[in-house]
C-alpha positions in Angstrom: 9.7 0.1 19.5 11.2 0.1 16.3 13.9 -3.1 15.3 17.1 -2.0 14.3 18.0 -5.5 13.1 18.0 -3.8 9.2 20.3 -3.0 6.0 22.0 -0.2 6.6 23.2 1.6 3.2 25.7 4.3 2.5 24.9 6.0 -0.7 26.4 9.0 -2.8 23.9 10.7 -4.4 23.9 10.8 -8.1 22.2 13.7 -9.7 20.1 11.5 -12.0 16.8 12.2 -11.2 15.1 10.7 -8.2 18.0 10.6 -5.6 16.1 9.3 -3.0 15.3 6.0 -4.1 17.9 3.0 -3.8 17.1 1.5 -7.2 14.7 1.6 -9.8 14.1 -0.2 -13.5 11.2 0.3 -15.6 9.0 -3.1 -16.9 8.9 -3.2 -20.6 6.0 -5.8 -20.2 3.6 -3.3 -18.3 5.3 0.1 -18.8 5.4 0.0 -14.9 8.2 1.9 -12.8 9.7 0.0 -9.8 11.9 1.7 -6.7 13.2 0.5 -3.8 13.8 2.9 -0.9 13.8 3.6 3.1 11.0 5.2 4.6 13.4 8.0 5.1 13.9 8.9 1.7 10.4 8.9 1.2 7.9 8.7 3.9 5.1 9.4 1.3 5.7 6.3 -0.7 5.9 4.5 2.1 2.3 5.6 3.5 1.2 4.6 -0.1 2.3 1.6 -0.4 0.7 0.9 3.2 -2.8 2.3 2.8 -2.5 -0.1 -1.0 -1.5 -3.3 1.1 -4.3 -2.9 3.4 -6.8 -2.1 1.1 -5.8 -5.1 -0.8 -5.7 -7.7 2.0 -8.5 -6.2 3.6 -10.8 -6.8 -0.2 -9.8 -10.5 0.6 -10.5 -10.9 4.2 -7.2 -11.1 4.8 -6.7 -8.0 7.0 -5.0 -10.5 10.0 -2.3 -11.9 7.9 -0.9 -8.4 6.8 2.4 -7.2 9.4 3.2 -4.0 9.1 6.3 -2.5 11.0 6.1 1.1 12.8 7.9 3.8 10.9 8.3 8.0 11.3 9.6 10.0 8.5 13.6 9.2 9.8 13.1 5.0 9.9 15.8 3.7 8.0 14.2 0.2 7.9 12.3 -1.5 6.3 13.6 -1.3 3.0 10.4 -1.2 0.5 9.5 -1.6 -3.2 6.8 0.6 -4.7 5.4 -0.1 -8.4 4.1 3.0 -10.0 1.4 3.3 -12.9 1.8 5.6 -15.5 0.3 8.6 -13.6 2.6 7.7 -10.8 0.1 6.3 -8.7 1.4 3.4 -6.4 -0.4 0.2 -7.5 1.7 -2.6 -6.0 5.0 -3.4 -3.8 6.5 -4.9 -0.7 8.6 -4.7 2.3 11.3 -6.8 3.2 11.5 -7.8 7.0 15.5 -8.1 7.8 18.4 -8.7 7.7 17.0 -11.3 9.8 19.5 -11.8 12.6 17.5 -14.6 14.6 14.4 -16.7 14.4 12.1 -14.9 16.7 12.4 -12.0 14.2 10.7 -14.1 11.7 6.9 -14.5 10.9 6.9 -17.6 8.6 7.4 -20.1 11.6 4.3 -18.4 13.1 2.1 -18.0 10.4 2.6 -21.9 10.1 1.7 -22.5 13.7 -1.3 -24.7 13.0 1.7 -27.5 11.3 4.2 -27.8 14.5 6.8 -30.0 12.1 6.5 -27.4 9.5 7.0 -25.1 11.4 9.9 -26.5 13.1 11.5 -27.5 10.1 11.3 -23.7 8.9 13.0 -22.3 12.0 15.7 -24.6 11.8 16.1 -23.6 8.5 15.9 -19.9 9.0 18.6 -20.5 11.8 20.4 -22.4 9.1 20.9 -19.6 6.5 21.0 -16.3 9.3 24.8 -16.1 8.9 25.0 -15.9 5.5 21.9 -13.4 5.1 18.6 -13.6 4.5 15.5 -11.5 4.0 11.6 -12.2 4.8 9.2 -10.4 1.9 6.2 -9.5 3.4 3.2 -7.3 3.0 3.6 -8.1 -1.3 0.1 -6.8 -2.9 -0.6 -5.6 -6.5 -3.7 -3.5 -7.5 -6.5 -5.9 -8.6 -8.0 -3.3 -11.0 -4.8 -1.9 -12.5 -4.4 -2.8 -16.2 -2.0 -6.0 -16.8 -2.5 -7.1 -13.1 -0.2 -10.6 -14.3 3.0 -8.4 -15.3 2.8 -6.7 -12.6 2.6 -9.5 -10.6 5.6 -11.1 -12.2 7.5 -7.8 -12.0 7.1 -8.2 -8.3 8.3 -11.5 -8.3 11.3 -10.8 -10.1 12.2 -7.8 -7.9 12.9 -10.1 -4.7 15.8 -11.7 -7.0 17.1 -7.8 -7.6 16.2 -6.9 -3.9 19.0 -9.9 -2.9 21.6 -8.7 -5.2 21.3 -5.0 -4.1 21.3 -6.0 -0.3 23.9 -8.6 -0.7 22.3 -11.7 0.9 22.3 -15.3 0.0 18.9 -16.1 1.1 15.1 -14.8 1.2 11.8 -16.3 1.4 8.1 -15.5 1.9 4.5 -17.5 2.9 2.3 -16.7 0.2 -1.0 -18.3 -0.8 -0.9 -21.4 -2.7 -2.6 -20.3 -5.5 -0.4 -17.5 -6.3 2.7 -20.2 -5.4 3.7 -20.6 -9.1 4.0 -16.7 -9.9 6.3 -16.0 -7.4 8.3 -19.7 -8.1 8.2 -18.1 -11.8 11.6 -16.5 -10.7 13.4 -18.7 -9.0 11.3 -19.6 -5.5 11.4 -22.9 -4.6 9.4 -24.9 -1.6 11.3 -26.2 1.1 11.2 -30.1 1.3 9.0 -31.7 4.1 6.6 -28.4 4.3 2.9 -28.8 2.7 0.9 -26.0 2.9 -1.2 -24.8 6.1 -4.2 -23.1 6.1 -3.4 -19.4 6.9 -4.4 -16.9 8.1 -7.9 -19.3 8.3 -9.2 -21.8 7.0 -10.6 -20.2 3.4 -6.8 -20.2 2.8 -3.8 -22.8 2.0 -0.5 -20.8 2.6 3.5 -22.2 1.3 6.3 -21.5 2.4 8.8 -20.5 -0.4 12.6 -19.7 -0.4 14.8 -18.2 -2.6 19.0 -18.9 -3.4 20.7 -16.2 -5.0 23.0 -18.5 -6.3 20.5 -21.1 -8.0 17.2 -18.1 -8.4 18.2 -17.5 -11.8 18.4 -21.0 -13.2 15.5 -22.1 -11.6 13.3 -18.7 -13.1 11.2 -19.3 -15.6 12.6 -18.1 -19.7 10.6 -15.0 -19.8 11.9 -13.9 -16.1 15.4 -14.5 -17.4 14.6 -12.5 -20.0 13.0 -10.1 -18.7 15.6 -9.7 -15.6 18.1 -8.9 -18.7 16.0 -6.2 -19.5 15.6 -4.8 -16.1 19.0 -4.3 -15.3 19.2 -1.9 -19.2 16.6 0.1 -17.6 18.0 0.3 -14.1 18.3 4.0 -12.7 20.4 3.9 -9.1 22.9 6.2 -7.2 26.4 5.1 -6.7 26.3 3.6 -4.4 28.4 1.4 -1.4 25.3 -1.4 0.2 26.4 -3.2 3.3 24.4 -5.3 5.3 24.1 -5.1 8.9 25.3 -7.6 11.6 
């Protein structure tokens, strides 16, 4: 059964272009496009960006750790990112699970099973931060053979710190693997105290657990993010829009 626990959006279509995505900035770094949408708006992108996360975990063994919700071409949630190459192929993105509105509808504390105290301490801190709104990123990949693989990357990063703005919520975080840690930290993601990493989804893998605060994300980026965030925002292409987040 499909959750209903997601952003809900009302939009008025602009006649800009692509109407159907939520919002969208090119990269200067990579020349790479980025959009946000609803599997409603388009279904296609959406079946993209899933066949490229599975490929992607699946190269690395890591086929377990990847959630993907059920959608049909009228699902309003998730919302998703796609990153599109110059010939508009989808080479990277992410989903984000939420508006969280309890615990149980989060994977981190599960994924970090193995650690009972972590995961403990990252329920309570979920439970914490539900009221005043908070997103899980999930399924995030980028296409190991696409040309400038670390600005992608980056633009990724920086796209959760856009994703919170547009959605209107104080809070996100994700479990990513502890090599990669310090890209997505590069735009403001910070650990939470008390939580090493665990080894997820096996062994061959250290996982960590990092959060996000809209109102601290920006100072804690790294230069080039900020700068680049700037930059983003010249670029942006979005609807008019009214975003509210639902209860």
């Amino acid at each position: 059964m499909e959750q209903s626990n997601h952003t809900s959006l009302t939009l008025t279509r602009s006649s800009d272009g692509d109407e159907d995505r939520l919002f969208a900035f090119r990269d200067i770094s990579s020349g790479a496009r980025i959009g946000f949408y609803r599997p409603a708006d388009r279904h296609d992108l959406w079946e993209a960006y899933v066949a490229g996360a599975a490929r992607s975990y699946r190269k690395y063994g890591a086929e377990n750790a990847l959630r993907l919700p059920p959608t049909t071409p009228s699902s309003m949630a998730p919302i998703f990112a796609v990153v599109k190459g110059s010939d508009e192929e989808v080479i990277g993105g992410w989903y984000a699970n939420g508006p969280l509105r309890a615990v149980s509808e989060a994977f981190a504390p599960g994924e970090f099973a193995a650690d009972p105290i972590s995961a403990t301490l990252i329920a309570e801190w979920i439970a914490q931060v539900v009221p005043q709104g908070v997103f899980e990123f999930k399924g995030v990949w980028v296409d190991s053979s696409a040309p400038l693989k670390p600005a992608l990357a980056d633009l990724l990063a920086r796209s959760f710190f856009h994703a919170m703005h547009l959605l209107d919520v104080r809070y996100a975080f994700c479990t990513a693997a502890l090599h990669a840690a310090p890209r997505w930290m590069s735009s403001g993601g910070r650990p939470l105290a008390g939580i090493p990493p665990t080894a997820y989804p096996d062994e061959r893998y250290l996982t960590s657990f990092l959060h996000w605060d809209v109102k601290s994300a920006f100072r804690f980026s790294t230069p080039t993010q900020r700068r680049l965030f700037a930059s983003d925002l010249c670029t942006a292409e979005r609807p008019s829009m009214a975003v509210g987040v639902a209860a």
